[in-house]
ZADO-1210 file (C-alpha; in nm, 4 decimals, padded with zeros to 6 digits):
<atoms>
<atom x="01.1545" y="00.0878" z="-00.8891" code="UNK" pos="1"/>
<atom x="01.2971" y="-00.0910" z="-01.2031" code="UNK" pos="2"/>
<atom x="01.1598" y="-00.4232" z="-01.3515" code="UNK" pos="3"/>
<atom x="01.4897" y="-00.6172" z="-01.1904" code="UNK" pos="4"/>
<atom x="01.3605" y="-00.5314" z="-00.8423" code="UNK" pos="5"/>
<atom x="00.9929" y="-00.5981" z="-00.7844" code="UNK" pos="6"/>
<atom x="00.8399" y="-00.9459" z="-00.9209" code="UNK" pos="7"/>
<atom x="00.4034" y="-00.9559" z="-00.9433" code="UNK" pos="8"/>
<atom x="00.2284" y="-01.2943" z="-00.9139" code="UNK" pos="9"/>
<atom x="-00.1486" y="-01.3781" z="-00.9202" code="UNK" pos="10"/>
<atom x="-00.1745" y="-01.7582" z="-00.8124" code="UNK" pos="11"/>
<atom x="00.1777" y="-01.8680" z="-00.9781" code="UNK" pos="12"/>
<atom x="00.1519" y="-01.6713" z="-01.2605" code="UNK" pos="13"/>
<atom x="00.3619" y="-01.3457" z="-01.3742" code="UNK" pos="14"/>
<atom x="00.1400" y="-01.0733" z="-01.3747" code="UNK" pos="15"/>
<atom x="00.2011" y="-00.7043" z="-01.4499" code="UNK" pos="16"/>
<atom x="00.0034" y="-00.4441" z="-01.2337" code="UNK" pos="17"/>
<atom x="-00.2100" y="-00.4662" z="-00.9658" code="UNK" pos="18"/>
<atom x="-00.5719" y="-00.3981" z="-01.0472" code="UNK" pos="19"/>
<atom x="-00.7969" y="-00.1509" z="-00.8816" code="UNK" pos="20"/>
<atom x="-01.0386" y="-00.4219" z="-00.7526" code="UNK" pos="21"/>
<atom x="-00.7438" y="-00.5585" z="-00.5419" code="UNK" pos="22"/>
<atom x="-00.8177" y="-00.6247" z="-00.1424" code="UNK" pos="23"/>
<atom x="-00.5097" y="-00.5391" z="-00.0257" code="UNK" pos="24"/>
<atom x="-00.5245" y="-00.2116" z="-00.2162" code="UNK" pos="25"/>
<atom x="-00.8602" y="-00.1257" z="-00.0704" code="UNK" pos="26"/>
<atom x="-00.8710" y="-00.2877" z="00.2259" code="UNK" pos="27"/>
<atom x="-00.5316" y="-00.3653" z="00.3598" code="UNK" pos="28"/>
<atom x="-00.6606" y="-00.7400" z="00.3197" code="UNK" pos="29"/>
<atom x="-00.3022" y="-00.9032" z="00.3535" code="UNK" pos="30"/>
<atom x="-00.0468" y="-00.9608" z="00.5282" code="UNK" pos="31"/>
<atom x="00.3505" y="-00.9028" z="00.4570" code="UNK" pos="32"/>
<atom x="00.7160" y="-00.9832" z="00.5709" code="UNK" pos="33"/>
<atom x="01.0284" y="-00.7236" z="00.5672" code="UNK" pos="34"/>
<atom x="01.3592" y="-00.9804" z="00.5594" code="UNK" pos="35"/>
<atom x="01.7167" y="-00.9184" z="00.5784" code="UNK" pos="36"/>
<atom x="01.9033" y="-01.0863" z="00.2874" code="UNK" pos="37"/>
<atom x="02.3055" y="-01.2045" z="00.3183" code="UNK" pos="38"/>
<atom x="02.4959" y="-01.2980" z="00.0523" code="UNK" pos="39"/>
<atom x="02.1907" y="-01.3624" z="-00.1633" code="UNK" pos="40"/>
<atom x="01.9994" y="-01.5769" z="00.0923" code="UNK" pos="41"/>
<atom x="01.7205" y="-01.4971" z="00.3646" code="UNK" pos="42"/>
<atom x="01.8626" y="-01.6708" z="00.6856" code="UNK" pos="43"/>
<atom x="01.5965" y="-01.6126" z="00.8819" code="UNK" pos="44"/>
<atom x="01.3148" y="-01.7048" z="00.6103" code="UNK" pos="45"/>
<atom x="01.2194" y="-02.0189" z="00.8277" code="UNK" pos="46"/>
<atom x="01.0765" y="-01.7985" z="01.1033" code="UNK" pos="47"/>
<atom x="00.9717" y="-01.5354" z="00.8500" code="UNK" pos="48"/>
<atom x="00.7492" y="-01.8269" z="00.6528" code="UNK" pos="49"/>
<atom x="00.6098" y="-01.9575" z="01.0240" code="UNK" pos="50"/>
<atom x="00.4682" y="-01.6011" z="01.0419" code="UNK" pos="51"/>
<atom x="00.3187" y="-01.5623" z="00.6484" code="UNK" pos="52"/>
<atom x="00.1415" y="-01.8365" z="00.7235" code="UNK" pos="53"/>
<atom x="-00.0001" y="-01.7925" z="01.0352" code="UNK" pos="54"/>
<atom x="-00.1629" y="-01.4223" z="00.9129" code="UNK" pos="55"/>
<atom x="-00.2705" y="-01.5665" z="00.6286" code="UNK" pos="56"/>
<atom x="-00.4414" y="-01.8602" z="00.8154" code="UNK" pos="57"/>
<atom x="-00.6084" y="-01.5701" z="01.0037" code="UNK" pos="58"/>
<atom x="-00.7300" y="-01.3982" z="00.7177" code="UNK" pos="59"/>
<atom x="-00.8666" y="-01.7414" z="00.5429" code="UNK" pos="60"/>
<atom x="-00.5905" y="-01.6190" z="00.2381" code="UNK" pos="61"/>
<atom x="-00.4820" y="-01.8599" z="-00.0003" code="UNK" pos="62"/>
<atom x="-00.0922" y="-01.9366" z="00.0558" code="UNK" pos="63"/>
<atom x="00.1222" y="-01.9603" z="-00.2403" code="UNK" pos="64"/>
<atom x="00.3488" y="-02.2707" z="-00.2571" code="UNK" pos="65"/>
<atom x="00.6451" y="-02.1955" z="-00.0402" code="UNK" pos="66"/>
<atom x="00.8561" y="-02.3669" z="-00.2475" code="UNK" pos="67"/>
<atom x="00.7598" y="-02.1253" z="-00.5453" code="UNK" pos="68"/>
<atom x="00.7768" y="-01.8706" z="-00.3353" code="UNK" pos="69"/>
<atom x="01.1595" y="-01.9463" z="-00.2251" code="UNK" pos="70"/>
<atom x="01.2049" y="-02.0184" z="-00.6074" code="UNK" pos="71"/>
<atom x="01.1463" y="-01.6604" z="-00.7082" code="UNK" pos="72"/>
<atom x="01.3117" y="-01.5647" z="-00.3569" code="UNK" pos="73"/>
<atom x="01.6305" y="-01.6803" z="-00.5089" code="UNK" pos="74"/>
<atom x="01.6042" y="-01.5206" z="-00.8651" code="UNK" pos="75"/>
<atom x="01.5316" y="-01.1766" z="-00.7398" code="UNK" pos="76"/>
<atom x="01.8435" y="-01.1799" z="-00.4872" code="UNK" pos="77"/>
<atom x="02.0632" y="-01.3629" z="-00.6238" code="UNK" pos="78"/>
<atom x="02.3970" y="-01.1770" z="-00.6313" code="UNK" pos="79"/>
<atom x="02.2891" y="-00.9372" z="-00.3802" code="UNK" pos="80"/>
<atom x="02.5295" y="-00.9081" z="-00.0816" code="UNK" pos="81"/>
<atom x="02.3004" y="-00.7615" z="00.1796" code="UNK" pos="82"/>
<atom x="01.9603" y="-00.5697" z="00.1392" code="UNK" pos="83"/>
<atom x="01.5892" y="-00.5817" z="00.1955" code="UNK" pos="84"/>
<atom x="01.3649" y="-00.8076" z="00.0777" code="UNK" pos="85"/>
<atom x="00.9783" y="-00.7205" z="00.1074" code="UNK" pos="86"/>
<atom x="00.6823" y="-00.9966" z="00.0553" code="UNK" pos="87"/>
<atom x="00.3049" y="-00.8874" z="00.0358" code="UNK" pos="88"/>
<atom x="00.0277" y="-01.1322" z="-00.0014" code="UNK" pos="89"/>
<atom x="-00.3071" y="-00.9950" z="-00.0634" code="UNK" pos="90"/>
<atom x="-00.6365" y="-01.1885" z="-00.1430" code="UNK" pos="91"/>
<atom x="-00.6623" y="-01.0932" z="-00.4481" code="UNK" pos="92"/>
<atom x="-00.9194" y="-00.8937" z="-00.6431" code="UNK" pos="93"/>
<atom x="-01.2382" y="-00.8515" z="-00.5491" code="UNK" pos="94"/>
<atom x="-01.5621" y="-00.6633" z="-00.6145" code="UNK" pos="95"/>
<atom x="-01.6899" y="-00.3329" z="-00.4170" code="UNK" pos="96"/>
<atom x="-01.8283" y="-00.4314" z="-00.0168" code="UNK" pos="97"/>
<atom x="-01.6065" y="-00.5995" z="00.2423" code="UNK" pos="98"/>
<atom x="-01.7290" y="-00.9531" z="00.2088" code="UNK" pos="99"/>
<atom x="-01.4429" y="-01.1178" z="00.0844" code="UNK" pos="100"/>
<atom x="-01.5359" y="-01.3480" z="-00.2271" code="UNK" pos="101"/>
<atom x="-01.4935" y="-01.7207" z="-00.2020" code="UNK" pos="102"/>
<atom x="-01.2652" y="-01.8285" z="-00.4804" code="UNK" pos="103"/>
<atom x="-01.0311" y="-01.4813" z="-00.4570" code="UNK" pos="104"/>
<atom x="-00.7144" y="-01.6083" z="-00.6423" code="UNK" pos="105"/>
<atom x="-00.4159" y="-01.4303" z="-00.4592" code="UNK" pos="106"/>
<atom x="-00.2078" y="-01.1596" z="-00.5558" code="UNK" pos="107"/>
<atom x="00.1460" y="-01.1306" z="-00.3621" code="UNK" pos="108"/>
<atom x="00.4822" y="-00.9236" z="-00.5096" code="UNK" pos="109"/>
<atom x="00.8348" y="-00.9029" z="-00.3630" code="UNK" pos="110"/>
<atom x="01.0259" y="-00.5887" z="-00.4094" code="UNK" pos="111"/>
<atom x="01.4226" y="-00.5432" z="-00.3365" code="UNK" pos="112"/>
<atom x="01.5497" y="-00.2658" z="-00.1547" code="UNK" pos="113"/>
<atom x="01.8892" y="-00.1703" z="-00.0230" code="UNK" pos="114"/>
<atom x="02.0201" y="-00.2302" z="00.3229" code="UNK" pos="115"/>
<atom x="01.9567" y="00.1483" z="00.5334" code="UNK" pos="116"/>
<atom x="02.2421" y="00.2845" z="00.6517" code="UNK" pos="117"/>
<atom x="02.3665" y="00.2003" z="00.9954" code="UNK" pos="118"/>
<atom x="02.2596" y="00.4316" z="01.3171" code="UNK" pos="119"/>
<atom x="02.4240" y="00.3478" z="01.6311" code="UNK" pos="120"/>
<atom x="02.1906" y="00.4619" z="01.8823" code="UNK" pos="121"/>
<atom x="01.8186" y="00.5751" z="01.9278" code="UNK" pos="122"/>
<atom x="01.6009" y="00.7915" z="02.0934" code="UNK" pos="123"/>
<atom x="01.2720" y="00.7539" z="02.1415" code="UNK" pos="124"/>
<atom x="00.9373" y="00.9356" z="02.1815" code="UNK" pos="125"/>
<atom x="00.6951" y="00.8428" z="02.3487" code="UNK" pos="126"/>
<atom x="00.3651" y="00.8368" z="02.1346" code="UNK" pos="127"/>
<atom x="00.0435" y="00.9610" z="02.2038" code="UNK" pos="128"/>
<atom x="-00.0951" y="00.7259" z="01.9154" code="UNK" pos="129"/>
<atom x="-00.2213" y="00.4128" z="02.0933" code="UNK" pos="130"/>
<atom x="-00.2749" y="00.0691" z="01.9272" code="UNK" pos="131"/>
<atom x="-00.5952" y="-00.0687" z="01.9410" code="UNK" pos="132"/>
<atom x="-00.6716" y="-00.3826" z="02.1239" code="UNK" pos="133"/>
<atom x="-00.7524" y="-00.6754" z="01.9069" code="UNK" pos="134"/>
<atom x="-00.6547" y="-01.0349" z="01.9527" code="UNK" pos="135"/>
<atom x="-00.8181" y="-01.1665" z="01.6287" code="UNK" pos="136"/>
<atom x="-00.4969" y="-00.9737" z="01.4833" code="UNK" pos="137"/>
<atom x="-00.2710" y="-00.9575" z="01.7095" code="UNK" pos="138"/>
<atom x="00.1382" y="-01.0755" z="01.6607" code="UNK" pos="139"/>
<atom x="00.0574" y="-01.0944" z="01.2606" code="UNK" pos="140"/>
<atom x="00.1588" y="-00.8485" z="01.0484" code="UNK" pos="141"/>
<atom x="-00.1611" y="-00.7339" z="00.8499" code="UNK" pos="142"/>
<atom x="-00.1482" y="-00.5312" z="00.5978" code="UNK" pos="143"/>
<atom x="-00.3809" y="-00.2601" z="00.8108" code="UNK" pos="144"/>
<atom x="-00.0329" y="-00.0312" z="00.9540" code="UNK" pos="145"/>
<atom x="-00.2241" y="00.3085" z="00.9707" code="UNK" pos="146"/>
<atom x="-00.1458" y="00.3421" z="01.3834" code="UNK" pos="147"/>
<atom x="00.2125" y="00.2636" z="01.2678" code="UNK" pos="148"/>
<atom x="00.2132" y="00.5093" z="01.0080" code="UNK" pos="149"/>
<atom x="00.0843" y="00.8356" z="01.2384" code="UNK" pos="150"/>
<atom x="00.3125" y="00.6572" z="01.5436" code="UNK" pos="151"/>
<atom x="00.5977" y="00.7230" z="01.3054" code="UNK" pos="152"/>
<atom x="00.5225" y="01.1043" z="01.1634" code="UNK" pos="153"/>
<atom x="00.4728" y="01.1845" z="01.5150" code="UNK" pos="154"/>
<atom x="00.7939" y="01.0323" z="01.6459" code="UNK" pos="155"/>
<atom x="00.9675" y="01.2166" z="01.3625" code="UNK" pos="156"/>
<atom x="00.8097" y="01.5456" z="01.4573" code="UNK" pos="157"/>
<atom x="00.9491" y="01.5029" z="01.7902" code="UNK" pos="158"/>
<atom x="01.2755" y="01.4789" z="01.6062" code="UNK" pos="159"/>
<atom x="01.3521" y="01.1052" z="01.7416" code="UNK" pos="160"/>
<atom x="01.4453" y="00.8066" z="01.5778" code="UNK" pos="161"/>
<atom x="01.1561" y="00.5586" z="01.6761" code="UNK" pos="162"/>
<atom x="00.8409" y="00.6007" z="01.9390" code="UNK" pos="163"/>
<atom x="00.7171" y="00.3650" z="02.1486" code="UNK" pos="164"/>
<atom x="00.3771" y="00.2957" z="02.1407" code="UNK" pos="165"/>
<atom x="00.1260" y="00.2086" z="02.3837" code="UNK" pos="166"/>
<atom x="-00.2151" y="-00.0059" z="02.3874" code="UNK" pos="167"/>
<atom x="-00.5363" y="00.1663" z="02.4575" code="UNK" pos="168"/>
<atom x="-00.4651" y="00.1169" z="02.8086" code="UNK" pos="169"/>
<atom x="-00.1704" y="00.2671" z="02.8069" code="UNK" pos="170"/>
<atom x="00.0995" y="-00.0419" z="02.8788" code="UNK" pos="171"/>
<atom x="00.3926" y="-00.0062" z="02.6434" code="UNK" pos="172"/>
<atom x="00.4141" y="-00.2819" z="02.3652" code="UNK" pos="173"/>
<atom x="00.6588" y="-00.1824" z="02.1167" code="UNK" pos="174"/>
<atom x="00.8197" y="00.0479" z="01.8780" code="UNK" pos="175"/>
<atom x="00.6711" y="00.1873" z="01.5581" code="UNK" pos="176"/>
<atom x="00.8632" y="-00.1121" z="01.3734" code="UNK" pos="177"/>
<atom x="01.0551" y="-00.3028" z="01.6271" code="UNK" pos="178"/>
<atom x="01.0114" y="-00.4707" z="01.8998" code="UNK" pos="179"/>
<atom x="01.0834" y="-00.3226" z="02.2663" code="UNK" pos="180"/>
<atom x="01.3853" y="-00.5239" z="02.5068" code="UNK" pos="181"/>
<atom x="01.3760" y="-00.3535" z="02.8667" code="UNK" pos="182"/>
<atom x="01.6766" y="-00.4606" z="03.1079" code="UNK" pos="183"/>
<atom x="01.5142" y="-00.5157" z="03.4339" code="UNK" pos="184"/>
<atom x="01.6562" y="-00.7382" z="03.7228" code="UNK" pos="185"/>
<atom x="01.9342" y="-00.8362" z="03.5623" code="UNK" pos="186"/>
<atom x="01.7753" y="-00.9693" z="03.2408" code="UNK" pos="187"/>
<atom x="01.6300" y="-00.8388" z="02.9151" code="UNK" pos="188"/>
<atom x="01.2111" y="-00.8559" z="02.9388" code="UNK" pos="189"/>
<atom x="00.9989" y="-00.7965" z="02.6348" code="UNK" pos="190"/>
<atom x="00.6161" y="-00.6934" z="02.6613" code="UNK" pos="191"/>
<atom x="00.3338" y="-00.9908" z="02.5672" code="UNK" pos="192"/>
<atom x="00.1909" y="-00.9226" z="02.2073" code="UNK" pos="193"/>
<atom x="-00.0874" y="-01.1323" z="02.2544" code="UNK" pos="194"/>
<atom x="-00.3099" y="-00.8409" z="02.2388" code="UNK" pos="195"/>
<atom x="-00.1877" y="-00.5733" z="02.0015" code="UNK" pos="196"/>
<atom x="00.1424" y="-00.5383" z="01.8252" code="UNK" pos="197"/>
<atom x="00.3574" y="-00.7550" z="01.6002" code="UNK" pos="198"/>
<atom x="00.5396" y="-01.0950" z="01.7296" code="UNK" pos="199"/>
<atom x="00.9052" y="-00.9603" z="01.5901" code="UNK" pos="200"/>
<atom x="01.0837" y="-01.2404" z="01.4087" code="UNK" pos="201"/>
<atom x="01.4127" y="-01.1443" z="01.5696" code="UNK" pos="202"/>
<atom x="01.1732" y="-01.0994" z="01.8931" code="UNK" pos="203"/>
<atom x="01.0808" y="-01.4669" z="01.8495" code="UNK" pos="204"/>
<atom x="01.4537" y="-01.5925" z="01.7980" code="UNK" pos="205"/>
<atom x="01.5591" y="-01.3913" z="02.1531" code="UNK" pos="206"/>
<atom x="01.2837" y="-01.5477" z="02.3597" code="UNK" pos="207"/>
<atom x="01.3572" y="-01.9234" z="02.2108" code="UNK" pos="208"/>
<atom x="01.7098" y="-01.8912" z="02.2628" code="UNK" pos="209"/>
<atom x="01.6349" y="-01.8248" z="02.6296" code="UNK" pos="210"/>
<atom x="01.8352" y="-01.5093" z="02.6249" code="UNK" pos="211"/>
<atom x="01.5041" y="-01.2567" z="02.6519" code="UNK" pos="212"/>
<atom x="01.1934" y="-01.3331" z="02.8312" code="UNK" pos="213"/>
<atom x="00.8477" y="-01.2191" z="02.8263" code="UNK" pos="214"/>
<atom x="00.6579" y="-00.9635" z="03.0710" code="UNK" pos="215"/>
<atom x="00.3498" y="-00.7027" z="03.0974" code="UNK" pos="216"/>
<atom x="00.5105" y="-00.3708" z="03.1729" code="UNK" pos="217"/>
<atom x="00.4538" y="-00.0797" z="03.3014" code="UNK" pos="218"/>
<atom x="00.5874" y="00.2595" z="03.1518" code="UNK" pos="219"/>
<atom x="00.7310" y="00.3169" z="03.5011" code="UNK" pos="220"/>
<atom x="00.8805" y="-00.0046" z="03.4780" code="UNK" pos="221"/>
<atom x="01.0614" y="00.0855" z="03.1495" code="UNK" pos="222"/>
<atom x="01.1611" y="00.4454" z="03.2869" code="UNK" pos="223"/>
<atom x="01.3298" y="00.2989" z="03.5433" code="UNK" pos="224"/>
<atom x="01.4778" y="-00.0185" z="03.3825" code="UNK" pos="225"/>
<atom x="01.8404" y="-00.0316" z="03.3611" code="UNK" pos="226"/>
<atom x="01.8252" y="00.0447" z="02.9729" code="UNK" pos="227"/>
<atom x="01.6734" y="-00.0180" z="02.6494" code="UNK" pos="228"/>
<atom x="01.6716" y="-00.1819" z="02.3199" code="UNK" pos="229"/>
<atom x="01.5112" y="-00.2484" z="01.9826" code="UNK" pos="230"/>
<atom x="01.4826" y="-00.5288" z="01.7957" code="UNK" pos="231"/>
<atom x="01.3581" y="-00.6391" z="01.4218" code="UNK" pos="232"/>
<atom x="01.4917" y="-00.8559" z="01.1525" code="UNK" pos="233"/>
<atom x="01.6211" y="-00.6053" z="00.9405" code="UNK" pos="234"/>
<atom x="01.8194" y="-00.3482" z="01.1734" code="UNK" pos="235"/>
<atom x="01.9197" y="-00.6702" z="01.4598" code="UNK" pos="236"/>
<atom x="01.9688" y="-00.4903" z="01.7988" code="UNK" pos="237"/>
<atom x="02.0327" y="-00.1795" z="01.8907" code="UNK" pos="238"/>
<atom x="02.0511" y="00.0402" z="02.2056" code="UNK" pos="239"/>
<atom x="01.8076" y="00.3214" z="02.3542" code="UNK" pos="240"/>
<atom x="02.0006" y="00.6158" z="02.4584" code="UNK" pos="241"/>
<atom x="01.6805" y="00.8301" z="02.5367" code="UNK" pos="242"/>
<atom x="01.3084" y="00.7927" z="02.5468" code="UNK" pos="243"/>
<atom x="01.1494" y="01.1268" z="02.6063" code="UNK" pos="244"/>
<atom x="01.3546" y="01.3371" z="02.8886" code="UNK" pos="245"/>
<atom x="01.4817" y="01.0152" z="03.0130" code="UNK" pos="246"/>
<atom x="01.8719" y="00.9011" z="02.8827" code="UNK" pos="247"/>
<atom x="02.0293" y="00.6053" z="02.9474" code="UNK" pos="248"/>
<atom x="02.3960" y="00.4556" z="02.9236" code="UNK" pos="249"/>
<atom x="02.4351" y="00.1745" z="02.6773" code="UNK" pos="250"/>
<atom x="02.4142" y="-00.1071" z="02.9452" code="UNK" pos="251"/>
<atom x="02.7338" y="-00.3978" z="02.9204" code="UNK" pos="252"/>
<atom x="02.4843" y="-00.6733" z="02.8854" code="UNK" pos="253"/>
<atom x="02.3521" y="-00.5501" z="02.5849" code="UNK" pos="254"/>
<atom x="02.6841" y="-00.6634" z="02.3665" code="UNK" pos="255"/>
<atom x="02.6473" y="-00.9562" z="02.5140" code="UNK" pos="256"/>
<atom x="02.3544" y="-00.9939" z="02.3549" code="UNK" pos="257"/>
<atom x="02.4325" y="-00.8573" z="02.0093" code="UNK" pos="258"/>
<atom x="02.7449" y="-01.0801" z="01.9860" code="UNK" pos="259"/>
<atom x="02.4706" y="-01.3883" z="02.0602" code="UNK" pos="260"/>
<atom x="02.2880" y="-01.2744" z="01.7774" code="UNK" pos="261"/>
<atom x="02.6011" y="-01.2646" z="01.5540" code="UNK" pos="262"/>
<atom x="02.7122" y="-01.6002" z="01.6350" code="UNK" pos="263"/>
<atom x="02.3629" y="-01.7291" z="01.4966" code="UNK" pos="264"/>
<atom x="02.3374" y="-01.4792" z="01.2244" code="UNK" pos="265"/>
<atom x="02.6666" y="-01.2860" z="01.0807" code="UNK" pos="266"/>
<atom x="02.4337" y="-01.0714" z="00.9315" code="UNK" pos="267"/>
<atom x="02.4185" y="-00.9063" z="01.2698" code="UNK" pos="268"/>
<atom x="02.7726" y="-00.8705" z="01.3183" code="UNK" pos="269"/>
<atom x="02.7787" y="-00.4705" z="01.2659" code="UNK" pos="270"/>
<atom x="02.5323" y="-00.2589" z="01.4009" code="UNK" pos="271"/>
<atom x="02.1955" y="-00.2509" z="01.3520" code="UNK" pos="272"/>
<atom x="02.0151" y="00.0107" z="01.0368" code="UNK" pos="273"/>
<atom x="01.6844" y="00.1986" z="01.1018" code="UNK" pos="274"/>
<atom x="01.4704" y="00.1818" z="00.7984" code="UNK" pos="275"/>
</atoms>
């Protein structure tokens, strides 16, 4: 990845690698953000800051000046139509042991990356990798993605898109990097991630908006739900055509709900990519 695409900091200042003492490096001490950029702009960098902080409120890491933060935002994308942005703040160096030293001075990059191509439709697998339980880090997106990253090689090994992943007790609570929609009753129901998971961005704009609302669920309520979506901030919405040896039809409702999301954010207005 070329200099014009990734920007270092330590604190505020420019720095130029990231050393081997570095927390996030050997811990996964950090937290990140994965943002869709339009016409050189994050649009939904309000919600995406909301969330930065809170994980790194958490973690008791130091948070680097938004303002900064948007400053070097806007040199790294400016005159870029559509793509990826990625944030990553770590603590910052420390020695060898897991007590994290008092006066770390943080380390956080930003890299550019192109949009994915688009996929219409998914299917899913249904993974045997469960998250872990654990409140204290729940809805934040730590830096600690290992169940993500064997959720994801299995899912692919199943030849499938995306899995959906369960908690240790077995109640579905999202996709490998998205967040799960499940029309039930008439409306679109998303399971609580007060437990385990990641609170989606996108997931957070569809529940304030009143258009999805939240629920426990059952996998035999999502088998027999009237269909399925994704959701995430980078790929918008996009329909579930299988999960396992189950298929659906894409259900009418759900362009209803895409074109919501496009009046908000014309970002959205084509379908959905899958990183």
């Amino acid at each position: 990845m070329s200099a014009q695409t990734v920007a270092l900091f330590r604190g505020l200042a420019r720095a130029d690698t990231v050393p081997f003492a570095n927390r996030g490096l050997q811990y996964g001490d950090g937290v990140f953000e994965t943002m869709r950029v339009h016409c050189g702009e994050v649009p939904l960098w309000p919600r995406h800051v909301a969330r930065l902080r809170e994980g790194a409120a958490r973690l008791g890491i130091a948070m680097p000046e938004p303002a900064f933060v948007e400053a070097r935002i806007a040199e790294l994308m400016a005159g870029v139509e559509a793509g990826v942005l990625k944030l990553l703040l770590t603590r910052g160096d420390g020695g060898r042991g897991y007590a994290p030293p008092a006066d770390a001075m943080p380390v956080w990059m930003l890299a550019r990356h192109p949009l994915p191509q688009p996929q219409a439709a998914l299917r899913l697998h249904v993974c045997q990798m469960r998250l872990a339980i654990q409140p204290a880090l729940a809805g934040i997106k730590h830096c600690n993605r290992l169940e993500q990253v064997l959720a994801r090689a299995e899912a692919e090994r199943a030849g499938c898109d995306e899995g959906l992943v369960r908690d240790a007790d077995g109640a579905p609570v999202c996709a490998t990097s998205a967040n799960v929609l499940v029309r039930r009753d008439g409306r679109w129901w998303t399971p609580p991630v007060a437990r385990c998971g990641v609170a989606g961005v996108l997931r957070g704009w569809l529940l304030d908006a009143g258009l999805v609302a939240e629920a426990a669920l059952s996998m035999e309520d999502v088998l027999s739900a009237e269909g399925l979506a994704l959701c995430n901030a980078v790929r918008g919405i996009l329909p579930v055509i299988s999960l396992g040896a189950r298929s659906w039809a894409v259900p009418a409702a759900l362009a209803d709900l895409q074109a919501r999301l496009a009046m908000a954010y014309p970002m959205f207005t084509s379908s959905g990519t899958i990183p």
